[in-house]
ROKOLPA-991986 format. One record per residue: x, y, z of N, C-alpha, C in turn; residue number from 1; residue in three letters. Coordinates in Angstrom, 2 decimals. Atoms other than C-alpha are relative to their C-alpha. Layout:
BEGIN
@n.u: X; n.v: Y; n.w: Z; ca.u: X; ca.v: Y; ca.w: Z; c.u: X; c.v: Y; c.w: Z; resi: NUM; resn: ALA $
...
END
This chain:
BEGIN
@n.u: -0.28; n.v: 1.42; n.w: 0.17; ca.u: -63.53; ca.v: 8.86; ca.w: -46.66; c.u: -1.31; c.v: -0.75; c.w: -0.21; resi: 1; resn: UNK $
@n.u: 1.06; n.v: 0.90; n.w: 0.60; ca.u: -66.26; ca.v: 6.50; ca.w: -48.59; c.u: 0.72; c.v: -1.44; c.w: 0.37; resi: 2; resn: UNK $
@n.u: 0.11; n.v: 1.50; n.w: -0.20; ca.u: -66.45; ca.v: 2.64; ca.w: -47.31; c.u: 1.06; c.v: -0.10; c.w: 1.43; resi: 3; resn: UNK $
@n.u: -0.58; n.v: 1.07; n.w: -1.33; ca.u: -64.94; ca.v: 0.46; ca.w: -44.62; c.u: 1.63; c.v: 0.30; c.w: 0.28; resi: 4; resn: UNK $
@n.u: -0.92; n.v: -0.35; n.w: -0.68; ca.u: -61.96; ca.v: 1.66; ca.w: -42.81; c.u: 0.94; c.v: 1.26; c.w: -0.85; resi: 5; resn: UNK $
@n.u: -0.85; n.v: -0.72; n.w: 0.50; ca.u: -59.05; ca.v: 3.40; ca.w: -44.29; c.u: 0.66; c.v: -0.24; c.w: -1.23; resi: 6; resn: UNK $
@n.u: -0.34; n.v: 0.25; n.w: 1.14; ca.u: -59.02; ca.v: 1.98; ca.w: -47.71; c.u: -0.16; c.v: 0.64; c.w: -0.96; resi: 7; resn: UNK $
@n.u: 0.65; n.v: -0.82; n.w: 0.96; ca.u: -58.88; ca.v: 3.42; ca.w: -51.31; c.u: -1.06; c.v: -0.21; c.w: -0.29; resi: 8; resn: UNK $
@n.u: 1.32; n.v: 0.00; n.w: 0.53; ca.u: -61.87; ca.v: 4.42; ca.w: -52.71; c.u: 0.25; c.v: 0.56; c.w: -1.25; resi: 9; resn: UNK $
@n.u: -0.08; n.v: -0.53; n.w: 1.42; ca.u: -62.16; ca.v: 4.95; ca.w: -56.40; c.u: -0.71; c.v: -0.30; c.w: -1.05; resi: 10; resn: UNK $
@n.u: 0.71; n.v: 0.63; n.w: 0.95; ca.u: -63.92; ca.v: 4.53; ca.w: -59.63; c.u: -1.95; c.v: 0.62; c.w: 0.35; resi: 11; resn: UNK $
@n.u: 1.54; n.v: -0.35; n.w: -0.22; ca.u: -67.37; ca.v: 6.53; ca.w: -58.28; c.u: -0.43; c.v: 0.13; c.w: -0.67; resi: 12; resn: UNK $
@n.u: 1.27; n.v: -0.21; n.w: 0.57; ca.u: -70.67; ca.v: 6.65; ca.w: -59.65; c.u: -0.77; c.v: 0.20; c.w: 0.68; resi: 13; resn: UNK $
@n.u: 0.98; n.v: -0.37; n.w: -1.27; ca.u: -73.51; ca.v: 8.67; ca.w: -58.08; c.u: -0.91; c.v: 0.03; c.w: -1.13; resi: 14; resn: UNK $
@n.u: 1.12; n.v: -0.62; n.w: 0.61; ca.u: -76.96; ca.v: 8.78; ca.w: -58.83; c.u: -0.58; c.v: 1.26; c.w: 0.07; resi: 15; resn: UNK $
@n.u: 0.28; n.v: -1.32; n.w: -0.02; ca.u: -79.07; ca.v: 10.97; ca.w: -59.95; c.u: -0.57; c.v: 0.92; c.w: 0.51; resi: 16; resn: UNK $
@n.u: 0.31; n.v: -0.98; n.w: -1.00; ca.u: -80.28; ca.v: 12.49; ca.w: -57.28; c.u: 0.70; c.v: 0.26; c.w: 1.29; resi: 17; resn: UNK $
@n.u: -1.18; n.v: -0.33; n.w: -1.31; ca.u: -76.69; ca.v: 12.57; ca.w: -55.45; c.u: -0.14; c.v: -0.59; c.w: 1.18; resi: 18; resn: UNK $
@n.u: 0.79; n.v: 0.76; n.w: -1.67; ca.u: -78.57; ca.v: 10.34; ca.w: -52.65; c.u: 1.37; c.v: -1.21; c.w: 0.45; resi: 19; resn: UNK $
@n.u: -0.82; n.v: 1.16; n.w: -0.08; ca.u: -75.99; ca.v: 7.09; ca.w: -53.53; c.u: 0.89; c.v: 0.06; c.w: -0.67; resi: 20; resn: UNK $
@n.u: -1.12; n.v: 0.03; n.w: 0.37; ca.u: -72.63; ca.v: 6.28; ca.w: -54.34; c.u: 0.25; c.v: -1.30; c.w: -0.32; resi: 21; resn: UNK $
@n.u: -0.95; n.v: 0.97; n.w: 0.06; ca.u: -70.83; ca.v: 3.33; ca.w: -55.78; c.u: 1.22; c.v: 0.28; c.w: -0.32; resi: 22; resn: UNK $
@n.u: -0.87; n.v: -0.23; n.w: 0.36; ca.u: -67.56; ca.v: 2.71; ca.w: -55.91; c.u: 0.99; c.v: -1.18; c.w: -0.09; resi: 23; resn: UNK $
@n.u: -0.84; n.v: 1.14; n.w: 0.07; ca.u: -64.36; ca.v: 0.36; ca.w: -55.73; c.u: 1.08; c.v: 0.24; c.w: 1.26; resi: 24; resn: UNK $
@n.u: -0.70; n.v: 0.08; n.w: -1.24; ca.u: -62.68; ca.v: -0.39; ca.w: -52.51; c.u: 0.64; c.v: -1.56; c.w: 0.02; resi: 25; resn: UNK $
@n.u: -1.13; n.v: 1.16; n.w: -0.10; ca.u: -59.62; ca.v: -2.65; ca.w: -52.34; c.u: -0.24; c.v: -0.95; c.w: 1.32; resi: 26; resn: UNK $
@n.u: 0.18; n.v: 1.09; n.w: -1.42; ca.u: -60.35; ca.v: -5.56; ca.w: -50.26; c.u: 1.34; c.v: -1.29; c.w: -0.01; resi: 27; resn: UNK $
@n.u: -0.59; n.v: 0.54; n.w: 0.47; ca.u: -57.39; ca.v: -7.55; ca.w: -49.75; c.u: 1.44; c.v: 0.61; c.w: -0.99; resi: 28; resn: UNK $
@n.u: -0.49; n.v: -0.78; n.w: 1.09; ca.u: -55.20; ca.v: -7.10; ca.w: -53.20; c.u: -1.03; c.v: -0.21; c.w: -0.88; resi: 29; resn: UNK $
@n.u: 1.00; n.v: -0.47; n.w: 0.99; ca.u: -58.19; ca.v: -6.62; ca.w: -55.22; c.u: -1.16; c.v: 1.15; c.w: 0.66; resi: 30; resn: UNK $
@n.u: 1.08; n.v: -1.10; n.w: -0.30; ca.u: -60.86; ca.v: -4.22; ca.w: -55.81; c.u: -1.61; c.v: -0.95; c.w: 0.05; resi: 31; resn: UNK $
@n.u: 1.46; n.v: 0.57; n.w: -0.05; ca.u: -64.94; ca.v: -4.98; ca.w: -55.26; c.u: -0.82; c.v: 1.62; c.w: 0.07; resi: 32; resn: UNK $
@n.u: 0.68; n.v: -1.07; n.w: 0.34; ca.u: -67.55; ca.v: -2.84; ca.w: -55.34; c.u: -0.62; c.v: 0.60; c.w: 1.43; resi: 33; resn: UNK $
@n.u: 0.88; n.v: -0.09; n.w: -0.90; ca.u: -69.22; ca.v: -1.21; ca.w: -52.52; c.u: -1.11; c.v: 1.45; c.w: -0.55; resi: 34; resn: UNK $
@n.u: 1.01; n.v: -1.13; n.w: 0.02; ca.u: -72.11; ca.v: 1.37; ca.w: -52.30; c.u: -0.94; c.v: 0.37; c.w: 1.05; resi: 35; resn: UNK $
@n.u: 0.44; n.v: -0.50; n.w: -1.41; ca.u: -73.48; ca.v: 3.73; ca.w: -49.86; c.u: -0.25; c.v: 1.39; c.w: -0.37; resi: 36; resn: UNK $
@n.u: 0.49; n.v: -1.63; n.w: 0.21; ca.u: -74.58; ca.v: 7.51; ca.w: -49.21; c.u: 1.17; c.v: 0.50; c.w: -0.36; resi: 37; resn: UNK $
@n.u: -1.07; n.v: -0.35; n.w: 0.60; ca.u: -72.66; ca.v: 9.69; ca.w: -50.46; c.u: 1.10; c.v: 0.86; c.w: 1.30; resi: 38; resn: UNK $
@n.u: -0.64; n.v: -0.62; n.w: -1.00; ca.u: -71.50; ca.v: 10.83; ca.w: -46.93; c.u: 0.76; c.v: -1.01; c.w: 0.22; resi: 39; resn: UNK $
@n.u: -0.85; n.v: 1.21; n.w: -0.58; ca.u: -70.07; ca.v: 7.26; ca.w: -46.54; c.u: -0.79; c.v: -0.77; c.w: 1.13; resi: 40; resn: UNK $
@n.u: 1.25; n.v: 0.99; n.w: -1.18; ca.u: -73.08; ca.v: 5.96; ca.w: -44.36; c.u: -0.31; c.v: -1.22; c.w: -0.68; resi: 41; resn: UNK $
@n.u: 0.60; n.v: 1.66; n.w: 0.17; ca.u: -74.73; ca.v: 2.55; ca.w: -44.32; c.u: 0.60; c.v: -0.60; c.w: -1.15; resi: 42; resn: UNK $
@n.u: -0.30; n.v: 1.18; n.w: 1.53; ca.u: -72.16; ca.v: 0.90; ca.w: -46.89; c.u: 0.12; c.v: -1.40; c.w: 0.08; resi: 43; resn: UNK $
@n.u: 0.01; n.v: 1.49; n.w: 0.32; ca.u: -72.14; ca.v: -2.33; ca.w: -48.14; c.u: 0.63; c.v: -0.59; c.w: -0.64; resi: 44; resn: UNK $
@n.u: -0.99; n.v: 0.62; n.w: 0.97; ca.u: -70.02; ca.v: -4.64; ca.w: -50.08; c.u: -0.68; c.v: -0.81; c.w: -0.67; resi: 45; resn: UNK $
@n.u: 0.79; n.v: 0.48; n.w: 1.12; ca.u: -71.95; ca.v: -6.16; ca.w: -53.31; c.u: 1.26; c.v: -0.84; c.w: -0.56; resi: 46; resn: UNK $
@n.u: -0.87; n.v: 1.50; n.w: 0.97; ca.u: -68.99; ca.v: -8.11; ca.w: -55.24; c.u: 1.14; c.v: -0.75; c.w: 1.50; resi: 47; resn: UNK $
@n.u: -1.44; n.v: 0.60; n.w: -0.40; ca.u: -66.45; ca.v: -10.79; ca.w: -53.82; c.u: 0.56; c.v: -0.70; c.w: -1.21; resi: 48; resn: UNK $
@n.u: -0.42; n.v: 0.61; n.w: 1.30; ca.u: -65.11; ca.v: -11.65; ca.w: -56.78; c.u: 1.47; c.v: -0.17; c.w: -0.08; resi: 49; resn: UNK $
@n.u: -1.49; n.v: 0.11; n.w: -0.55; ca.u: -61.61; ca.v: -13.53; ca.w: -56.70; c.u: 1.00; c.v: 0.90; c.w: -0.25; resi: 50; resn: UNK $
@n.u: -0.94; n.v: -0.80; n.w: 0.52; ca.u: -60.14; ca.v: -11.54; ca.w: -58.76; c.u: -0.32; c.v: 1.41; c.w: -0.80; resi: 51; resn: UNK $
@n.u: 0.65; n.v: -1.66; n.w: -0.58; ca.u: -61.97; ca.v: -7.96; ca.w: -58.11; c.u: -0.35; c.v: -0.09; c.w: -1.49; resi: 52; resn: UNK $
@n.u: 0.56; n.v: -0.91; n.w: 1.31; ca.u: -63.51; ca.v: -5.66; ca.w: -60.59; c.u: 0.57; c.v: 0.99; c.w: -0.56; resi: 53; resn: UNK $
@n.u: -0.48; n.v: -1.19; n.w: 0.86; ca.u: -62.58; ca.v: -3.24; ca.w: -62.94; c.u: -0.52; c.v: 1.09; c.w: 0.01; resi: 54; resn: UNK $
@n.u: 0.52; n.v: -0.98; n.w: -0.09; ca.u: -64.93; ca.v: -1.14; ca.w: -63.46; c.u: -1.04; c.v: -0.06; c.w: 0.50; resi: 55; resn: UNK $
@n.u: 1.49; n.v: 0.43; n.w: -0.14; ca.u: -68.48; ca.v: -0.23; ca.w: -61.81; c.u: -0.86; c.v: 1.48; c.w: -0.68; resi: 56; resn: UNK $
@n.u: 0.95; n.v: -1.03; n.w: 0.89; ca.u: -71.38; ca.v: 2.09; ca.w: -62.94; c.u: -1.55; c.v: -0.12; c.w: 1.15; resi: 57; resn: UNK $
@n.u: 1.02; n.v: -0.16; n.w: -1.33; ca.u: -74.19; ca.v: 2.91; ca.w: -60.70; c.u: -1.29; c.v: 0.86; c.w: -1.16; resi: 58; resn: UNK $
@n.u: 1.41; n.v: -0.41; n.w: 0.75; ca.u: -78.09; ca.v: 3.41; ca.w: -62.52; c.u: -0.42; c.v: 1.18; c.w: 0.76; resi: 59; resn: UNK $
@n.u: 0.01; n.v: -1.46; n.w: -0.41; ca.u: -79.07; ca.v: 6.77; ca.w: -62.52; c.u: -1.33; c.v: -0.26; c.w: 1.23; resi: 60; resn: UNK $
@n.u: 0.52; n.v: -0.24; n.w: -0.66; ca.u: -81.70; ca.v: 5.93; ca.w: -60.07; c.u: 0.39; c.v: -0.95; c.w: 1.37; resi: 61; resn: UNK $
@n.u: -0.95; n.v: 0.80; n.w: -1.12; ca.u: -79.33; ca.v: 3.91; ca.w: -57.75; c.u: -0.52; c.v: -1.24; c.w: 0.86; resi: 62; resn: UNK $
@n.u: 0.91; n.v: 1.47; n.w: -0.11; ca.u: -81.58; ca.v: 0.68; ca.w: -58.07; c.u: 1.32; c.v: -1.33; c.w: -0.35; resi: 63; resn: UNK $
@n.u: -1.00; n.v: 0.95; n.w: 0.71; ca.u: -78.67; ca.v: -1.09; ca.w: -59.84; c.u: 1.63; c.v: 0.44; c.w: -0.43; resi: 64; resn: UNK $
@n.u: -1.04; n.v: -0.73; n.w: 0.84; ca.u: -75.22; ca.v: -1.40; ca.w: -60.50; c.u: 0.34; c.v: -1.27; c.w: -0.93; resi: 65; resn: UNK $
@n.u: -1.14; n.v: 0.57; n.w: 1.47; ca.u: -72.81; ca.v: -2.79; ca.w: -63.38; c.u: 1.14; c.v: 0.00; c.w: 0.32; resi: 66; resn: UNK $
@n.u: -1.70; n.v: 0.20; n.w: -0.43; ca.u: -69.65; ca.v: -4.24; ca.w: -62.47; c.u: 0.64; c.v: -0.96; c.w: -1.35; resi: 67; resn: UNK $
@n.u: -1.35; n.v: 0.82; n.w: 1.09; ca.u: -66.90; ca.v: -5.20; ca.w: -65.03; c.u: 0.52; c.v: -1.23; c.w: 0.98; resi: 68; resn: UNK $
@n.u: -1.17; n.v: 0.97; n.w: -0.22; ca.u: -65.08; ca.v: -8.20; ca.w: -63.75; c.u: 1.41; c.v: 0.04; c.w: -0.45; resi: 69; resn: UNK $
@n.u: -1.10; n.v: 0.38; n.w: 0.39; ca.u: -61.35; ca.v: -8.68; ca.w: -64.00; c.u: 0.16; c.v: -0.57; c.w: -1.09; resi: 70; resn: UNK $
@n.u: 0.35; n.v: 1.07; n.w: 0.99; ca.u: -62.13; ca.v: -11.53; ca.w: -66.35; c.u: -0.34; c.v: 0.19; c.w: -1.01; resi: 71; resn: UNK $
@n.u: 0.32; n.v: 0.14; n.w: 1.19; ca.u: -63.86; ca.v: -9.52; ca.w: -68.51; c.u: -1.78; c.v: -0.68; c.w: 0.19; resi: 72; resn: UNK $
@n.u: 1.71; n.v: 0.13; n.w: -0.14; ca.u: -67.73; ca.v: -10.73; ca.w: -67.36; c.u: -0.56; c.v: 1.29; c.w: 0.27; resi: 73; resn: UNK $
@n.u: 0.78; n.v: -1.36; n.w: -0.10; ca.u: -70.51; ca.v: -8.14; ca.w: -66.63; c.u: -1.01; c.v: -0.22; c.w: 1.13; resi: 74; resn: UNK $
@n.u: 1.33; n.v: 0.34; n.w: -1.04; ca.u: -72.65; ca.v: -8.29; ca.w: -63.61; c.u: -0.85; c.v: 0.76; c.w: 0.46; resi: 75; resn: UNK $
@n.u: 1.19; n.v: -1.22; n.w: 0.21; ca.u: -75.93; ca.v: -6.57; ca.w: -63.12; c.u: -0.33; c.v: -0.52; c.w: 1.97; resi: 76; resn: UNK $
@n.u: 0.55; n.v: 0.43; n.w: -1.25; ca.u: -76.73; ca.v: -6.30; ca.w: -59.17; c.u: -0.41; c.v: 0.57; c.w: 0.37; resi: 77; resn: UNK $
@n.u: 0.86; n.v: -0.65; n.w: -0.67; ca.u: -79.61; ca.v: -5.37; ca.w: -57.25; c.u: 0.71; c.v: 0.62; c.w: 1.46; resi: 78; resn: UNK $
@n.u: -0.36; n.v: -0.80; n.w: -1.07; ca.u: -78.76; ca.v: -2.61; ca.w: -54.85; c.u: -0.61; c.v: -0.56; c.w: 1.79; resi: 79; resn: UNK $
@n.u: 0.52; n.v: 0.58; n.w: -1.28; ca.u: -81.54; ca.v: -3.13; ca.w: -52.46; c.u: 0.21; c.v: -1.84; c.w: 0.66; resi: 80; resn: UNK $
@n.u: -0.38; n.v: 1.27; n.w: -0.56; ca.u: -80.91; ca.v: -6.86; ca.w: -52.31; c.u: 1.24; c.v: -0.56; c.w: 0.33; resi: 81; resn: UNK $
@n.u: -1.47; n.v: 0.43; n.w: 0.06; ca.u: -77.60; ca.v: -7.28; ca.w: -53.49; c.u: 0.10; c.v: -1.61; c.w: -0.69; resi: 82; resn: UNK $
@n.u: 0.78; n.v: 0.82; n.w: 0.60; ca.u: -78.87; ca.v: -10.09; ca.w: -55.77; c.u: 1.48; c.v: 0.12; c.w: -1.61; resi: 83; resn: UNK $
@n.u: -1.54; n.v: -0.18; n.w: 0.95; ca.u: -75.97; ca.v: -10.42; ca.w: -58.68; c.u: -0.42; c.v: -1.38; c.w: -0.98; resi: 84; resn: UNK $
@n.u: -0.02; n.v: 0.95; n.w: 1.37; ca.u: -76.60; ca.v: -11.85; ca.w: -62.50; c.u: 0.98; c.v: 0.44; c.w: -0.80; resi: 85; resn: UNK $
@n.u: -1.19; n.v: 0.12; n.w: 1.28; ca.u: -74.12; ca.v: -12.55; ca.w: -65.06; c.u: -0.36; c.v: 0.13; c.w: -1.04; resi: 86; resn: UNK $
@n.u: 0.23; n.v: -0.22; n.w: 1.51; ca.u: -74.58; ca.v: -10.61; ca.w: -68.20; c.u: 0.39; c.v: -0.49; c.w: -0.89; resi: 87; resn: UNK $
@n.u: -0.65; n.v: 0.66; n.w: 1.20; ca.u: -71.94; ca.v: -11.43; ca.w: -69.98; c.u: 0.72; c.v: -0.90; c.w: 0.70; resi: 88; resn: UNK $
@n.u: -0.95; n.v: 0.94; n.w: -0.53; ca.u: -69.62; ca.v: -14.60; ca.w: -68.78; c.u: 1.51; c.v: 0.28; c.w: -0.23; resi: 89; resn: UNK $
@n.u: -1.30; n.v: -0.08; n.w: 0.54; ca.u: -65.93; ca.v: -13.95; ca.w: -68.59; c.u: 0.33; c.v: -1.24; c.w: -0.54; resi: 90; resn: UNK $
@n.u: -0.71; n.v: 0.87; n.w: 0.96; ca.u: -64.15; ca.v: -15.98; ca.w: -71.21; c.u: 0.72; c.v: -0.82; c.w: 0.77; resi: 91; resn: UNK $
@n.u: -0.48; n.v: 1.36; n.w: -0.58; ca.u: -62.96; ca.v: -19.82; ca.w: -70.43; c.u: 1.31; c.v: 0.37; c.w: 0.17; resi: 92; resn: UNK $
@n.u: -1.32; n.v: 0.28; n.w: -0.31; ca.u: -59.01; ca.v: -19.99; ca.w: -69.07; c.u: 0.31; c.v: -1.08; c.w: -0.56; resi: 93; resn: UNK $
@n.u: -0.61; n.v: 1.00; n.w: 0.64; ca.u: -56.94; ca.v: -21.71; ca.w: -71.12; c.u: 0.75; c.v: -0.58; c.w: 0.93; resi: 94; resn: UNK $
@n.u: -0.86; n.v: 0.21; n.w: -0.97; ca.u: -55.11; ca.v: -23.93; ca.w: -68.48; c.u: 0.58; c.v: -0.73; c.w: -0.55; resi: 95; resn: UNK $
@n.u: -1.29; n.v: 0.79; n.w: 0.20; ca.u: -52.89; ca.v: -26.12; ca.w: -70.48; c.u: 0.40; c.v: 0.67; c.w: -2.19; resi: 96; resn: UNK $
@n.u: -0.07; n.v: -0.20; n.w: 0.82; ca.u: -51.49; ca.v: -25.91; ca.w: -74.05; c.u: 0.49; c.v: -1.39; c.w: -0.48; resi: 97; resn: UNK $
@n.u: -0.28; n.v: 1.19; n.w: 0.89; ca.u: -51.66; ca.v: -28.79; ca.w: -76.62; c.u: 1.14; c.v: 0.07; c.w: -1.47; resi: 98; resn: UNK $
@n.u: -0.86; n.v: 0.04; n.w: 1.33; ca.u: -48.63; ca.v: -29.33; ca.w: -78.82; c.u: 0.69; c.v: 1.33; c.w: -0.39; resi: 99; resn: UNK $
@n.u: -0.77; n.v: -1.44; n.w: 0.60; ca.u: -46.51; ca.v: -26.38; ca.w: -80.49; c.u: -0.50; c.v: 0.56; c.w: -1.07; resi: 100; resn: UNK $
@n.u: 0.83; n.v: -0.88; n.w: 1.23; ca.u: -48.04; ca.v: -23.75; ca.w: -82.66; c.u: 0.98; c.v: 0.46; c.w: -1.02; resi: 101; resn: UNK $
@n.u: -0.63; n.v: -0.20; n.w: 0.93; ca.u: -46.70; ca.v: -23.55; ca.w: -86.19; c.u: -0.35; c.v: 1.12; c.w: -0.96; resi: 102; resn: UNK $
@n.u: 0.85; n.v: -0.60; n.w: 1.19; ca.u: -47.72; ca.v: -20.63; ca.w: -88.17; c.u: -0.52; c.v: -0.98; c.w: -1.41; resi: 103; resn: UNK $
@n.u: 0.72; n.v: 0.67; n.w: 1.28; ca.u: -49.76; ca.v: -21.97; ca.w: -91.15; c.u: -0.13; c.v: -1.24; c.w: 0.11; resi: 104; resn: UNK $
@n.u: 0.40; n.v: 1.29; n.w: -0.36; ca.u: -50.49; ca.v: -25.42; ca.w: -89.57; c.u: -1.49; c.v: 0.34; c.w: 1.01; resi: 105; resn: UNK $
@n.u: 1.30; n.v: 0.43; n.w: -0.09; ca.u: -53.71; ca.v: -26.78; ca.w: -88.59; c.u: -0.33; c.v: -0.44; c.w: 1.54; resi: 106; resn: UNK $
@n.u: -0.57; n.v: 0.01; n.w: -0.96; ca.u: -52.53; ca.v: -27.23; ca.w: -85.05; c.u: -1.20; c.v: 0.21; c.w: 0.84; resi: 107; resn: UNK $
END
């Protein structure tokens, strides 16, 4: 068992010297990322993201990972810090809709 209690774990990535693990552990009803030894020691939880991650990816020298967002963003986060930039931005939510869409109108 990898991460915090008796939850799934899934989606691993180890580096390359088998030392560290990331992975995806359901917090809630979503997933986030955590990462730790690969025995399941000293883990940590790196994303809270409302609406979890998709996928993650762990740098072969287990300095950094890469988390997909739900949304569709990309986030690059420092292991040792836990420090989290936004590569790519998930795409704006359309929250309302203007008017009725006509094929071949200007709408």
């Amino acid at each position: 068992q990898l991460g915090p209690g008796d939850r799934d774990s899934f989606g691993a990535s180890i580096s390359d010297d088998g030392s560290r693990v990331a992975y995806l552990t359901r917090l809630g009803d979503v997933a986030q990322v955590i990462v730790s030894g690969v025995d399941g020691a000293n883990w940590k939880q790196l994303t809270a993201e409302p609406e979890g991650i998709a996928e993650v990816a762990l740098s072969g020298d287990g300095a950094t990972v890469w988390a997909a967002t739900m949304r569709g963003g990309l986030l690059k986060i420092d292991v040792a810090t836990g420090a989290s930039t936004q590569v790519i931005a998930a795409p704006p939510r359309i929250t309302r809709h203007l008017g009725s869409l006509v094929p071949g109108s200007y709408n």
